[in-house]
VMD Tcl script that draws the C-alpha trace (Angstrom):
set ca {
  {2.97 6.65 -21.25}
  {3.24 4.63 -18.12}
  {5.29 5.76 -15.48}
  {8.40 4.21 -13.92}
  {7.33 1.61 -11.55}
  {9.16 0.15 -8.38}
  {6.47 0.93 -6.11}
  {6.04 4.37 -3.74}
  {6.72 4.31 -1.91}
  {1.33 -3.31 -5.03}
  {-7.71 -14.83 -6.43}
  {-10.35 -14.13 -4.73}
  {-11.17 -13.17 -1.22}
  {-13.24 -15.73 -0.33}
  {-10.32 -17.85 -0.53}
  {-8.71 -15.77 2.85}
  {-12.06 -15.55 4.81}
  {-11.52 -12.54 7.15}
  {-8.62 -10.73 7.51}
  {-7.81 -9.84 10.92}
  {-4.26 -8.28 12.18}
  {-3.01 -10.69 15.15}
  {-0.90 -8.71 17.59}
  {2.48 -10.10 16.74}
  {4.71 -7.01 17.90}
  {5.86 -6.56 21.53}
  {3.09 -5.30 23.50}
  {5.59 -2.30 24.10}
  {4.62 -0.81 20.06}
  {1.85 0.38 19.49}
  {-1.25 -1.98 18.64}
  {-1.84 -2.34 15.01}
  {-4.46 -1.92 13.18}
  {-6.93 -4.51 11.66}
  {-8.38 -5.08 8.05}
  {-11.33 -7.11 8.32}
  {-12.69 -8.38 4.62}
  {-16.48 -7.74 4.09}
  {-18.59 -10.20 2.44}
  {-18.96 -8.25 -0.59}
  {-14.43 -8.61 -0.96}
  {-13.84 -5.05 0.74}
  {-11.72 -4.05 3.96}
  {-12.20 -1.83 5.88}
  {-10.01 -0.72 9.51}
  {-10.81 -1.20 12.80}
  {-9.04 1.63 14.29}
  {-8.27 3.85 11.71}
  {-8.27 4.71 7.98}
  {-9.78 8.05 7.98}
  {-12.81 8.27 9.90}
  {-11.39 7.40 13.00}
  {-11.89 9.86 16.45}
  {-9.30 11.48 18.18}
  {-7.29 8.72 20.18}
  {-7.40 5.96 17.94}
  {-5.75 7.20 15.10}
  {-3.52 4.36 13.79}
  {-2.21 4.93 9.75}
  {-2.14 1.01 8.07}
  {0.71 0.57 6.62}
  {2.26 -0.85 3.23}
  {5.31 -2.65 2.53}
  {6.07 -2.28 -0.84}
  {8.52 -3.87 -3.38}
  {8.79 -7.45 -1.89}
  {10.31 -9.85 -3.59}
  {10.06 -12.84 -1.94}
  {8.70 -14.52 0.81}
  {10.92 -13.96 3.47}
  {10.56 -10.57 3.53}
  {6.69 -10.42 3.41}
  {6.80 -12.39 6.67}
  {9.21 -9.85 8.05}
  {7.02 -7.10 7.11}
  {3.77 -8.85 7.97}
  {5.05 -9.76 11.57}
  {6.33 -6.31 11.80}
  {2.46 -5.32 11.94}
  {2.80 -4.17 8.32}
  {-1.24 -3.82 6.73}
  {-0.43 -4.34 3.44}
  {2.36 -6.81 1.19}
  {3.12 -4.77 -1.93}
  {4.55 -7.05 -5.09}
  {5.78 -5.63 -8.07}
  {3.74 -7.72 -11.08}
  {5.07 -5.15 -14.00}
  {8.25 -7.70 -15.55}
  {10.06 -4.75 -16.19}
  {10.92 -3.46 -12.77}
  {14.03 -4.15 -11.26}
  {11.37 -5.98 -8.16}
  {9.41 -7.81 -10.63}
  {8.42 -11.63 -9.69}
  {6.85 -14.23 -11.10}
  {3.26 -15.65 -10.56}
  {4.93 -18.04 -8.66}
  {6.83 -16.23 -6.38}
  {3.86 -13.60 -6.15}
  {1.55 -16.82 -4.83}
  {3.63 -17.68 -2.72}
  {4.16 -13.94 -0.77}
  {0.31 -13.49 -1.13}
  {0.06 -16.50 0.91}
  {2.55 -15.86 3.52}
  {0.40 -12.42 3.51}
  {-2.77 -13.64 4.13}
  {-1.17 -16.41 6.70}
  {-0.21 -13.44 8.92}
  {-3.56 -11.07 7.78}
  {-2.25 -8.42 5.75}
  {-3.29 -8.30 2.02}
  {-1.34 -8.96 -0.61}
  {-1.20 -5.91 -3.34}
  {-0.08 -6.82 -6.86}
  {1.04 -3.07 -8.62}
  {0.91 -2.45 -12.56}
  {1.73 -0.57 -15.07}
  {0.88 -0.84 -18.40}
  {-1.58 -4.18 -18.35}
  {-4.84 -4.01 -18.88}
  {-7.98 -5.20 -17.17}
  {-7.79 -9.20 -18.28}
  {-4.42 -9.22 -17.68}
  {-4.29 -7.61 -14.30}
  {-7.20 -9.76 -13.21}
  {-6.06 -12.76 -14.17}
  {-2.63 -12.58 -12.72}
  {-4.13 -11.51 -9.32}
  {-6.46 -14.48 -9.52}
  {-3.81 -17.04 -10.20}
  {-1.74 -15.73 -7.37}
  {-4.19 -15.36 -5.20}
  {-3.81 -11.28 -4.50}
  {-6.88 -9.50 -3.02}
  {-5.87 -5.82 -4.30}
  {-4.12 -4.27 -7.71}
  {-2.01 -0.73 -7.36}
  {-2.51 0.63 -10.80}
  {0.49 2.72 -11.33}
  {1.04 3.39 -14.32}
  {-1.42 4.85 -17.21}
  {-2.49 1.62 -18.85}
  {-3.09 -0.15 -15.61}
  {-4.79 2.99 -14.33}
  {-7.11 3.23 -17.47}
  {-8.09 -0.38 -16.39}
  {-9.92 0.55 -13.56}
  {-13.59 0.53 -14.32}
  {-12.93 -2.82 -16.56}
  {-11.90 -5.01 -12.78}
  {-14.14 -7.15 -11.14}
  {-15.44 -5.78 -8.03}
  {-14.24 -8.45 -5.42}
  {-10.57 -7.24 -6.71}
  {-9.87 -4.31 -4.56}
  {-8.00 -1.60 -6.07}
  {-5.24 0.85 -5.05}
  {-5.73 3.80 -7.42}
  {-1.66 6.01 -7.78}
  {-1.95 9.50 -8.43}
  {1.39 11.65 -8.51}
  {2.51 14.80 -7.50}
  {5.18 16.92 -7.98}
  {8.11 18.54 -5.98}
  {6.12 21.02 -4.53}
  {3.58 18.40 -3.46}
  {1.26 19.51 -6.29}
  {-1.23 16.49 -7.53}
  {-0.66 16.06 -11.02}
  {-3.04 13.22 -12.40}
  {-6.89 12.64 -11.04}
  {-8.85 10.03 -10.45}
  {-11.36 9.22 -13.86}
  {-15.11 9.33 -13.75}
  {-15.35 5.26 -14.89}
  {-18.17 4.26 -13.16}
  {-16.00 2.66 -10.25}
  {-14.23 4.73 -7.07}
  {-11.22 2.76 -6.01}
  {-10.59 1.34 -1.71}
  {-7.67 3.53 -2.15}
  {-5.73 6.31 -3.78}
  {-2.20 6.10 -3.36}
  {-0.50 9.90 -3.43}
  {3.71 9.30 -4.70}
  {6.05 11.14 -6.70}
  {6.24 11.67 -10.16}
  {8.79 8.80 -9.95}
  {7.64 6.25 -8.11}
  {10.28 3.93 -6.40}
  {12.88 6.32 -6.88}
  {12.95 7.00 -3.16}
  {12.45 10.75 -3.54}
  {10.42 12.52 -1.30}
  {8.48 15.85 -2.02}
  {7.22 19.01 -0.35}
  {4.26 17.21 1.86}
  {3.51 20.35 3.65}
  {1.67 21.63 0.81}
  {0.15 18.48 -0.09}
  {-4.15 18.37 -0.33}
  {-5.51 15.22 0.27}
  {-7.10 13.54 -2.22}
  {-10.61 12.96 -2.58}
  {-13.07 9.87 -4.31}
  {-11.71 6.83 -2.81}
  {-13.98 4.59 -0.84}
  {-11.86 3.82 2.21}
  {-8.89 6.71 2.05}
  {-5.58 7.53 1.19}
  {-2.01 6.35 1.47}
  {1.03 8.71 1.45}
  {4.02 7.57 -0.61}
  {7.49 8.72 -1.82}
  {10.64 8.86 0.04}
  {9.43 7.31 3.40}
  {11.95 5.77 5.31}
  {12.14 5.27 9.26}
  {13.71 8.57 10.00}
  {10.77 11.06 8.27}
  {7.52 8.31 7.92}
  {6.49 10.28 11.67}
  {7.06 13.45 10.57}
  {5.21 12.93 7.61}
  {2.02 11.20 9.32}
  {2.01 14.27 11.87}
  {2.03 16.83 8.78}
  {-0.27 15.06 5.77}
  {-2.18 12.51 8.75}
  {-2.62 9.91 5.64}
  {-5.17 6.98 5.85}
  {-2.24 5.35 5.46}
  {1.52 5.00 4.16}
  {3.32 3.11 1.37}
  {7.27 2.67 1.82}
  {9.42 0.46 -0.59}
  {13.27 1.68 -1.18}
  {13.14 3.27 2.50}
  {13.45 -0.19 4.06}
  {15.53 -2.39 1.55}
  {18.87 -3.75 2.08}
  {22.19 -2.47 0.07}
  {21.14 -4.72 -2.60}
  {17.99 -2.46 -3.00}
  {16.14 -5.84 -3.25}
  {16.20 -7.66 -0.11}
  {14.15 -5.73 2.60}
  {16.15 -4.76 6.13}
  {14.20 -6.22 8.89}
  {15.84 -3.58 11.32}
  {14.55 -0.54 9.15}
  {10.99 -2.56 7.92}
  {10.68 -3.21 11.65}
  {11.69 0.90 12.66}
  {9.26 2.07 10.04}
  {6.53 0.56 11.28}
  {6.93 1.83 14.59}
  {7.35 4.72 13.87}
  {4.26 5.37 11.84}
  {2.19 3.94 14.10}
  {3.54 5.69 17.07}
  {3.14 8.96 15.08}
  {-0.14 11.06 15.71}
  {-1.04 14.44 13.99}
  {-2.41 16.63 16.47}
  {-5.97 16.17 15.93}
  {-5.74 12.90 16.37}
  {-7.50 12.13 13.53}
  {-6.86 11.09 9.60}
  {-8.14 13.63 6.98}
}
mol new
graphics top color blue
foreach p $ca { graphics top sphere $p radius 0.5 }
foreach p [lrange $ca 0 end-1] q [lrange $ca 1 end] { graphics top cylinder $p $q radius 0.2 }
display resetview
């Protein structure tokens, strides 16, 4: 069954050449960190993403749930890593190819990647619609999409969900396809929903080539507490940062979130 999908908190890459984060904040936040594509479609961080040394940790961050341009500009200039897009037409964020082109653009303008997320499509399907749009890296969310992981091209990146429970308990795992995804994605058993979960108890996940990203319930006031406690590769927030519509994002909270993950620091200094 796939799960409910409006995103924890979602082409080809030769088409965006390297990805590099410009500094677009004030130089009062904290500097962001970069993606830089590899030649063989991967990313990897400059600063941080689990392997870096005490100092220089920096979380990326994701900005999930867009639906439209606008608001991936807001995100990306906010120093935002990552442009989530819903792609499953049954969410209440779903766009269209179109409108999915057009915030993977805006993404890539400002050199964050664009990250379709499904649910129930399979591996043609999910390829294809990145490719038309022009979206580097698919969030398989839901069980079809995730049982579509060893059928994706390799230059598509992936961003592999697993989901835990209220007591911060992992309750899916990653398959043994033949493929380890750039990222697993840690939410709650209902994704979107804007529910958090116990994150103290919380093991970090294991099997993904470039780390993890925490999701679930993130908004401005807790994203710091939560780096300090789970010290994520990363973090995913959607309904934390949206508008009363619950579409639209704020640009004061998308703009407060990011700050305050990135000026969070666990005490190591380090990402697990």
């Amino acid at each position: 069954m796939a799960s409910h999908c409006g995103c924890g908190g979602a082409k080809t890459l030769s088409n965006h050449g390297a990805v590099q984060r410009a500094a677009l904040r004030p130089a009062a936040r904290p500097p962001r960190t970069r993606l830089a594509c590899s030649a063989s479609g991967g990313a990897s961080s400059s600063t941080s993403s689990g392997t870096a040394g005490a100092g220089s940790y920096r979380p990326l961050v994701k900005v999930c749930g867009v639906t439209n341009a606008a608001d991936a500009e807001v995100a990306a200039r906010a120093g935002a890593n990552f442009i989530g897009m819903i792609m499953w037409p049954k969410a209440k964020r779903a766009v269209s190819d179109e409108t999915a082109s057009a915030i993977a653009a805006t993404a890539a303008r400002h050199g964050a990647l664009a990250v379709g997320v499904f649910v129930d499509e399979d591996a043609a399907t999910i390829a294809a619609r990145c490719g038309r749009a022009g979206i580097p890296v698919a969030q398989l969310h839901g069980d079809g999409a995730r049982a579509a992981l060893g059928g994706l091209p390799e230059r598509l990146q992936v961003v592999y969900v697993l989901h835990a429970d209220q007591s911060g308990q992992i309750l899916t795992g990653l398959p043994d396809c033949g493929r380890a995804p750039e990222w697993l994605l840690v939410d709650g058993q209902q994704g979107g929903s804007g529910q958090a979960y116990d994150w103290s108890n919380l093991r970090p996940p294991a099997g993904a080539a470039r780390g993890w990203l925490l999701a679930g319930g993130l908004h401005p006031g807790n994203v710091a507490d939560a780096v300090a406690a789970t010290r994520p590769g990363g973090v995913d927030v959607s309904s934390g940062v949206c508008g009363p519509d619950g579409l639209r994002k704020d640009a004061g909270k998308v703009e407060a979130f990011v700050a305050a993950a990135l000026g969070a620091a666990p005490a190591d200094g380090g990402a697990r």
